[in-house]
C-alpha positions, 0 to 999 in steps of 0.5 A: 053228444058230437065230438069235434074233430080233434087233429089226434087219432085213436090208438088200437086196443088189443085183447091180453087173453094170451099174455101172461109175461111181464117186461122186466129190465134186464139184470147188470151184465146178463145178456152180456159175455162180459170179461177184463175188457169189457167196457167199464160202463157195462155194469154202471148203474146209470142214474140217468137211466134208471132213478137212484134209490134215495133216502133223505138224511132226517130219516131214520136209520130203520127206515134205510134198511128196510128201504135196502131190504125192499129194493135189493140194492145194498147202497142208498145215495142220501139227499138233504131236504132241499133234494141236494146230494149229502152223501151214501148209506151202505148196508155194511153200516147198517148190518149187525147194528154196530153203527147204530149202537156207537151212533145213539152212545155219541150223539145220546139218542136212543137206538130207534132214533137214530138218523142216516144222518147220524151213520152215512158216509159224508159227501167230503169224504167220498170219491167218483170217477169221471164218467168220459173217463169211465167211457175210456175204461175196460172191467179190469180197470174197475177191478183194479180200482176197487182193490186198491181203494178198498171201496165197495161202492164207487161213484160216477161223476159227470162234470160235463153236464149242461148244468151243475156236476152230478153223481151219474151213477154208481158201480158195486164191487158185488155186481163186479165179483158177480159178473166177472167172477173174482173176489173183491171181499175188503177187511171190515172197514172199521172194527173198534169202537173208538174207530167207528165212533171217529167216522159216526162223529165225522174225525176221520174215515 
């Protein structure tokens, strides 16, 4: 069979014989000397840049976790069925059971059925920074911020998109601590029952 000339070329095939490494991206801060000064985007997790790790809202609560498990990440952002971000899934919810618990007793569901709904931390409850404010920031900054919010997970904001506000990305306080090498360990958030029981049924947080 004659193929008509196409105005496209023939891209070169190499042999891999030799090639036994795979690309991987680089780990938040690790080809960096990062200090107090360092720019505060170096460890943001760039959701434009690298996609989010998602969960939808209907999904159970067994799901997050072995979603969490699955991608090493300690934090799922939450979106409704129409792809709308609703909120954030933290591990500390997860871990230990508690939430769950205290989430199938007040909605009288059993353990296992259980949705991210039920337990996530709601989009009227949380805060972000600004992403150009972001840019104007160092690390100490952020350390800074998160000892005085007590947050374990922080949101970046860009309300200067082209389009509708949008959660750019997020930093966590373990990358932080890891990095720089301080300690930003918070008090459990929420020990009692009647206390978790307030945030599961959305009185408080």
């Amino acid at each position: 069979m004659v193929v008509p000339p196409t105005d496209y070329s023939t891209l070169p095939l190499v042999g891999l014989k030799e090639v036994s490494r795979l690309s991987r991206p680089p780990q938040l801060g690790s080809e960096l000397e990062l200090g107090m000064h360092s720019p505060a985007t170096s460890l943001m997790t760039d959701f434009a840049q690298t996609r989010a790790q998602t969960i939808y809202s209907g999904s159970r609560a067994k799901l997050a976790l072995t979603t969490m498990k699955n991608s090493d990440v300690h934090m799922l952002v939450v979106l409704n069925d129409n792809g709308a971000f609703v909120g954030i899934l933290t591990a500390r919810i997860l871990v230990g059971g508690r939430w769950l618990t205290v989430a199938a007793q007040s909605y009288e569901v059993p353990y296992s059925d259980v949705t991210v709904e039920m337990i996530m931390i709601k989009r009227d409850n949380l805060r972000a920074i600004p992403y150009r404010r972001l840019c104007q920031a160092n690390l100490g900054d952020v350390v800074q911020t998160l000892r005085d919010s007590g947050e374990h997970h922080i949101l970046i904001l860009d309300d200067e998109s082209a389009d509708a506000p949008a959660i750019r990305g997020v930093i966590s306080a373990r990358d932080v601590s890891a990095a720089l090498g301080v300690d930003l360990e918070h008090p459990p958030e929420a020990h009692s029952f009647s206390a978790i029981r307030s945030v599961v049924l959305g009185h408080d947080l």
